[in-house]
MDTraj code that builds the backbone (N, CA, C; nanometers):
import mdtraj as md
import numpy as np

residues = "UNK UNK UNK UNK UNK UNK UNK UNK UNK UNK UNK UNK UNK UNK UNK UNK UNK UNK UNK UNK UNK UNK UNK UNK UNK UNK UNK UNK UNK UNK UNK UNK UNK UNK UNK UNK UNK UNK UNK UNK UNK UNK UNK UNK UNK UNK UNK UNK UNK UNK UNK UNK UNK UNK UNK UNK UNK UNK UNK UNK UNK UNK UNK UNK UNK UNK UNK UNK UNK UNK UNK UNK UNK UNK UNK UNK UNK UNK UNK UNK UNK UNK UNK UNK UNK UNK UNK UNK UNK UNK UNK UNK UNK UNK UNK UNK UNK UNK UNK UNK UNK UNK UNK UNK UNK UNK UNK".split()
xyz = np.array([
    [6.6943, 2.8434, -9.3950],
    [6.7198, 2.8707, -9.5359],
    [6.8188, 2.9863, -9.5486],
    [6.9155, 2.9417, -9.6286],
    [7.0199, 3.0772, -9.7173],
    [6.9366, 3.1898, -9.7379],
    [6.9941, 3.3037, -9.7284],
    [6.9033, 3.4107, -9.7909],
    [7.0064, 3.4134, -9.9372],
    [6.9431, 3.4213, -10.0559],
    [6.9666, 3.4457, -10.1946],
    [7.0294, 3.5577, -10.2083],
    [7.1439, 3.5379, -10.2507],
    [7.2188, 3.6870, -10.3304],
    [7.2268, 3.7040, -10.4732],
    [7.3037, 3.7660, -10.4906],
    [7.2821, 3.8527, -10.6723],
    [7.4058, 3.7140, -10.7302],
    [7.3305, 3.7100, -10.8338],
    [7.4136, 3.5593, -10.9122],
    [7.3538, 3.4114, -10.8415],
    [7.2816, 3.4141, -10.7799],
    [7.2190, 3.2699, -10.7161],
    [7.1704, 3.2473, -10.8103],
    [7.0971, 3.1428, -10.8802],
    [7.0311, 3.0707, -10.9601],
    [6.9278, 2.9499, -10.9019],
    [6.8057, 3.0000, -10.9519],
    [6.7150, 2.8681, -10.9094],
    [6.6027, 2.8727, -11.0006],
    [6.5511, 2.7470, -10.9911],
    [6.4379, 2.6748, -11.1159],
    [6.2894, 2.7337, -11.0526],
    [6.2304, 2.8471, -11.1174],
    [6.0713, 2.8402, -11.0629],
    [5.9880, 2.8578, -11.1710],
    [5.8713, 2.8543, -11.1388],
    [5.7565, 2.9061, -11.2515],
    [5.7221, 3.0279, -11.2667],
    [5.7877, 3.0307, -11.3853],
    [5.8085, 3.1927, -11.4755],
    [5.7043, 3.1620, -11.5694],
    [5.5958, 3.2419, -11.5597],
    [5.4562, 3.2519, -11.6139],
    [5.4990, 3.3162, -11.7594],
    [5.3910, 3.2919, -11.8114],
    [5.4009, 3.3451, -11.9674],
    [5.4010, 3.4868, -11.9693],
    [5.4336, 3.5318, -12.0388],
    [5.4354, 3.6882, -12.0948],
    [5.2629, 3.7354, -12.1359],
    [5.2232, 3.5979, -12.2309],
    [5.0846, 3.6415, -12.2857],
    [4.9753, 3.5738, -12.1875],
    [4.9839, 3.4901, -12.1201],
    [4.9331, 3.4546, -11.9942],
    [4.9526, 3.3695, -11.8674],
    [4.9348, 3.4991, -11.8166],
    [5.0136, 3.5049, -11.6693],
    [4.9872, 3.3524, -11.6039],
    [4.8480, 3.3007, -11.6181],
    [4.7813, 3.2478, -11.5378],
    [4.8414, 3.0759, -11.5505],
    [4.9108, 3.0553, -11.6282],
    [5.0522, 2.9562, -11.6987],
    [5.1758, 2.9955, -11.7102],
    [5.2326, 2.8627, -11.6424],
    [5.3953, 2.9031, -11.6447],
    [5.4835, 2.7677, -11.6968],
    [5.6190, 2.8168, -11.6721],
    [5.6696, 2.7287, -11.7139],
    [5.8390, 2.6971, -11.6191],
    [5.8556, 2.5938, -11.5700],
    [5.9409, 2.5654, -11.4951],
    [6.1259, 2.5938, -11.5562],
    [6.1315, 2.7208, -11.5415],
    [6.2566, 2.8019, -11.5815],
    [6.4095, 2.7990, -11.4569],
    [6.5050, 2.8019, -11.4948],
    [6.5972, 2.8680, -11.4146],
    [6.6435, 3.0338, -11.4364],
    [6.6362, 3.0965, -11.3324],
    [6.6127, 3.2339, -11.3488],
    [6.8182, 3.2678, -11.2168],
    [6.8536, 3.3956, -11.2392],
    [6.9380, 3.4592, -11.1939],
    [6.8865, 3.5363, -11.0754],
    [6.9259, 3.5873, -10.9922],
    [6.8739, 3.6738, -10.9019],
    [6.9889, 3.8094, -10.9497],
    [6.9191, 3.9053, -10.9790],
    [7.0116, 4.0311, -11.0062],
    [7.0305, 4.1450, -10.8926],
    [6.9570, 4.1122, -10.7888],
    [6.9286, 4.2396, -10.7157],
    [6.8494, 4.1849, -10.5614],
    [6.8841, 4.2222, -10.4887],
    [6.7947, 4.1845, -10.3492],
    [6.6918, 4.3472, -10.3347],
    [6.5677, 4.3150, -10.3546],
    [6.4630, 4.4708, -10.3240],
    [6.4859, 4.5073, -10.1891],
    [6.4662, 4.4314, -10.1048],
    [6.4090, 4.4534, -9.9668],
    [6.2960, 4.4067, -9.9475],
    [6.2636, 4.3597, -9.8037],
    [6.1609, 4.2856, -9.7995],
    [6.0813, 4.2121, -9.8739],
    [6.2038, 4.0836, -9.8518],
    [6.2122, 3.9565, -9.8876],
    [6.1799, 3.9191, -10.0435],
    [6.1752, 4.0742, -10.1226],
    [6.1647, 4.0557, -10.2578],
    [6.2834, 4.0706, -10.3172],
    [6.2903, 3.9711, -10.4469],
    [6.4185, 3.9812, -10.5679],
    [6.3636, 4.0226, -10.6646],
    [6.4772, 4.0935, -10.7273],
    [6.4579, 4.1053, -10.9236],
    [6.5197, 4.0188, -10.9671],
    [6.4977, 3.8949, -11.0490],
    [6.5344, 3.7720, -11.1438],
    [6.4995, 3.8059, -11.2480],
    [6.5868, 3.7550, -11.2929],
    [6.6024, 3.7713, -11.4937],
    [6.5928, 3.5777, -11.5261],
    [6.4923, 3.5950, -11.6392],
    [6.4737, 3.4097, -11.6889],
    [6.6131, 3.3541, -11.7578],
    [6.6260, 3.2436, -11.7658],
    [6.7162, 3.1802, -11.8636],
    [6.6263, 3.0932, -11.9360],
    [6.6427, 3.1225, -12.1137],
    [6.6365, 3.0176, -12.1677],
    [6.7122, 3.0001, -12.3264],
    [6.6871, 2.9085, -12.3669],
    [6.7575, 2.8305, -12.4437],
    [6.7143, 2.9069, -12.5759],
    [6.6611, 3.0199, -12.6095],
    [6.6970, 3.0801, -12.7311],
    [6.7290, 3.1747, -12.7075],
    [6.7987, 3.2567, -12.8726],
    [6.9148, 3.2961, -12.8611],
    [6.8525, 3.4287, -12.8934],
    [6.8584, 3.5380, -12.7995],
    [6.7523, 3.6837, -12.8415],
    [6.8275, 3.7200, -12.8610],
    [6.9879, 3.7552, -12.8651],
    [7.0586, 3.8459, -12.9239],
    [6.9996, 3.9145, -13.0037],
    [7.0522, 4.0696, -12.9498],
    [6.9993, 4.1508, -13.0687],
    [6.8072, 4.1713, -13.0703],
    [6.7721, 4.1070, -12.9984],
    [6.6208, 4.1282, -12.9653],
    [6.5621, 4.1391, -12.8808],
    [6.6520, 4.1111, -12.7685],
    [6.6043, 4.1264, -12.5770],
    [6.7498, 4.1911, -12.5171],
    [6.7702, 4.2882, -12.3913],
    [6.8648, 4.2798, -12.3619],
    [6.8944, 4.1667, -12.2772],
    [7.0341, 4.1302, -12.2875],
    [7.1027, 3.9757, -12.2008],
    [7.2034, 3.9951, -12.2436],
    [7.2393, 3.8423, -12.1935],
    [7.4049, 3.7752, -12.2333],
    [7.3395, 3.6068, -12.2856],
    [7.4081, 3.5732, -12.4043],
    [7.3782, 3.4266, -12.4439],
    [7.5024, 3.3656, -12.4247],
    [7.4596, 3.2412, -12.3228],
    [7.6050, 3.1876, -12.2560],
    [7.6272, 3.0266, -12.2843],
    [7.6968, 2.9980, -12.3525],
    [7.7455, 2.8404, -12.4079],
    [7.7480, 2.7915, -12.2568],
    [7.6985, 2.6198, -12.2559],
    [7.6847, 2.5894, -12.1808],
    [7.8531, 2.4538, -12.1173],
    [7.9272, 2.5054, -12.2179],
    [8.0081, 2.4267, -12.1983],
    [8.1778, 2.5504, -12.1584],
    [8.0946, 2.6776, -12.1802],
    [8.1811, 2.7864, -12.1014],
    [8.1657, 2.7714, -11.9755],
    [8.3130, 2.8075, -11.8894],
    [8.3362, 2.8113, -11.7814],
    [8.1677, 2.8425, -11.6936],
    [8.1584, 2.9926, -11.7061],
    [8.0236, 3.0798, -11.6638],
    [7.9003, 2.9474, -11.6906],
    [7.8975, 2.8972, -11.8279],
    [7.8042, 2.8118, -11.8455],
    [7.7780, 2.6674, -11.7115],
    [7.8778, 2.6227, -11.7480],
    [7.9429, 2.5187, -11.6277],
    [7.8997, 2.5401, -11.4721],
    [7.9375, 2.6937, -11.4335],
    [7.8778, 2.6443, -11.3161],
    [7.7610, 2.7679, -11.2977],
    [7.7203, 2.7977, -11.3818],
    [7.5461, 2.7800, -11.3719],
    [7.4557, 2.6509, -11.4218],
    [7.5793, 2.5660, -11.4388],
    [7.5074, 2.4051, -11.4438],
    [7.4085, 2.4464, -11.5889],
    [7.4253, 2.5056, -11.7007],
    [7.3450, 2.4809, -11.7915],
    [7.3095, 2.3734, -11.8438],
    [7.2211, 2.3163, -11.9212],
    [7.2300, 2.1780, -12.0027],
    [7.2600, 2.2064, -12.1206],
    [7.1801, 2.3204, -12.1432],
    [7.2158, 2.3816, -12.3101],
    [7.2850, 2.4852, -12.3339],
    [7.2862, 2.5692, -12.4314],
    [7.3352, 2.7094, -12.5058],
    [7.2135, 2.7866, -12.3969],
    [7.2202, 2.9276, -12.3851],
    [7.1300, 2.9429, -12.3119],
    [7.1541, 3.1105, -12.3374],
    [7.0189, 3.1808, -12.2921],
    [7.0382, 3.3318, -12.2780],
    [6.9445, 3.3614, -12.1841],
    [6.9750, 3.5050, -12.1030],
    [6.9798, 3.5042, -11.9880],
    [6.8778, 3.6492, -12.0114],
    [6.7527, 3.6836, -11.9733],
    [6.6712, 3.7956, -12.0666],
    [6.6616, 3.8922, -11.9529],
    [6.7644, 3.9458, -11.9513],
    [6.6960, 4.0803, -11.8324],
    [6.5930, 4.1666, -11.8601],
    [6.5548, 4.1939, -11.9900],
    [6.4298, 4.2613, -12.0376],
    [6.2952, 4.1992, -11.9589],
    [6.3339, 4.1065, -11.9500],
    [6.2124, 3.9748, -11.8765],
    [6.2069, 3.9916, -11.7274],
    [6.2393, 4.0617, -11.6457],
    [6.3312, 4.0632, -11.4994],
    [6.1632, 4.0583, -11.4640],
    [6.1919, 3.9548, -11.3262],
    [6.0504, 3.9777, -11.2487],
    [6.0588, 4.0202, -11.0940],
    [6.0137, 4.0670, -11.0071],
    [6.0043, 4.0672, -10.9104],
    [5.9812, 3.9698, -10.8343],
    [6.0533, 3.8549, -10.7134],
    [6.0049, 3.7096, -10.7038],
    [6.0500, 3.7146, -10.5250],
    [5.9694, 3.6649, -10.4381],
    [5.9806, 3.6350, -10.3183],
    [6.0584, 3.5786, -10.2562],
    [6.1664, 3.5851, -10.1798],
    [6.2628, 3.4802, -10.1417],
    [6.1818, 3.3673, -10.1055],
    [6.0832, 3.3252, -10.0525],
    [5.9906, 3.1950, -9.9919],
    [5.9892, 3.1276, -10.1274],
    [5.9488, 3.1854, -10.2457],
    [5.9534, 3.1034, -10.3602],
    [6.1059, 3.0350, -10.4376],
    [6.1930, 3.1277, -10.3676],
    [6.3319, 3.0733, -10.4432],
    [6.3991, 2.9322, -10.3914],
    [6.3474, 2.7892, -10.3881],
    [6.3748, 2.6985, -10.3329],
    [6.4769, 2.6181, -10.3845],
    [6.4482, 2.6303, -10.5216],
    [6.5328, 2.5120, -10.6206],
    [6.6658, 2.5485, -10.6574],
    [6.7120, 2.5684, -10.5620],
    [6.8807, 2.6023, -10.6564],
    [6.9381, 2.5351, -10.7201],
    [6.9673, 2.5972, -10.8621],
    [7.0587, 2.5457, -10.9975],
    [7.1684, 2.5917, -11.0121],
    [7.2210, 2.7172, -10.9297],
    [7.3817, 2.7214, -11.0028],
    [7.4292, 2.8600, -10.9241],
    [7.5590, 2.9163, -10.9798],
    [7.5576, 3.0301, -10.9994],
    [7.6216, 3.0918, -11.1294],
    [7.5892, 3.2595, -11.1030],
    [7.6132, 3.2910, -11.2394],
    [7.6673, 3.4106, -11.1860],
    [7.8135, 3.4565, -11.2564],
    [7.9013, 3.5326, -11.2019],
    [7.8952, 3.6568, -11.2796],
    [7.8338, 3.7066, -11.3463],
    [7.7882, 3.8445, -11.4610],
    [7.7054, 3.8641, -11.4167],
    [7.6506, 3.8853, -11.2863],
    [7.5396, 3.9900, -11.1988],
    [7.6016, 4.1430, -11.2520],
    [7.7031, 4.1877, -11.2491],
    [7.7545, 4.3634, -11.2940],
    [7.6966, 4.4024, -11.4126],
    [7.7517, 4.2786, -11.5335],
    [7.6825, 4.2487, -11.6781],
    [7.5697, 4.2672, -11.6975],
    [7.4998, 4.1846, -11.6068],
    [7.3556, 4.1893, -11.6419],
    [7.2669, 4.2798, -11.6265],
    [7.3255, 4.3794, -11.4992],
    [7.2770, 4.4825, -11.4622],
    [7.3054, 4.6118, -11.5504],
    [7.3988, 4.6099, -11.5969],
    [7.4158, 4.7236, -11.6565],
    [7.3906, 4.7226, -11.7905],
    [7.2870, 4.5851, -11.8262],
    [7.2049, 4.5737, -11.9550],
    [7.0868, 4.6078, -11.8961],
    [7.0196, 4.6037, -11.7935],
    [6.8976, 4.6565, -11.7940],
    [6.8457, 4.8213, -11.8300],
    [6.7155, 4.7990, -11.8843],
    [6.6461, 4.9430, -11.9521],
    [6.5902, 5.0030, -11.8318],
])
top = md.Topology()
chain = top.add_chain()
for i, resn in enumerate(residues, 1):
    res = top.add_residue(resn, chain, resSeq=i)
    for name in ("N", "CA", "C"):
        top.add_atom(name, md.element.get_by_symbol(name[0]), res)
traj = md.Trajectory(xyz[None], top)
């Protein structure tokens, strides 16, 4: 297996906010490699938090959109960032080239 860098993109189960113990099959960014074998990922989804989460909301028919392979309009929630295992990052969906962006929206 690839080891995952910053801008990889892959589909996992990003659990709820209000419970953990349910998730939901998301494509997420990798923003950051921790060390030992942990990432910080930020979720993507299809509403538009502008102005209510920090991110970037990225048309899916923009370049950036394109080859993070979006289907839809999409926003990208670094407020949301999780800590995630490389063993779990299997499903790759894309990449996404505003890893600098995204980082320098985080709180």
């Amino acid at each position: 297996m690839i080891k995952p860098q910053p801008g990889d993109m892959f589909r996992i189960p990003v659990p709820f906010r209000d419970d953990f113990f349910q998730s939901k099959l998301r494509p997420v960014v990798v923003l950051k490699d921790l060390g030992n074998g942990m990432f910080l990922v930020a979720p993507v989804t299809g509403t538009n938090l502008t102005g209510l989460q920090s991110g970037l909301w990225i048309s899916k028919n923009s370049p950036e959109g394109k080859s993070m392979n979006l289907t839809k309009d999409s926003f990208i929630i670094v407020d949301a960032k999780y800590k995630w295992p490389s063993y779990a990052l299997i499903d790759y969906w894309g990449r996404c080239n505003l890893v600098e962006e995204l980082l320098s929206k985080l709180k």
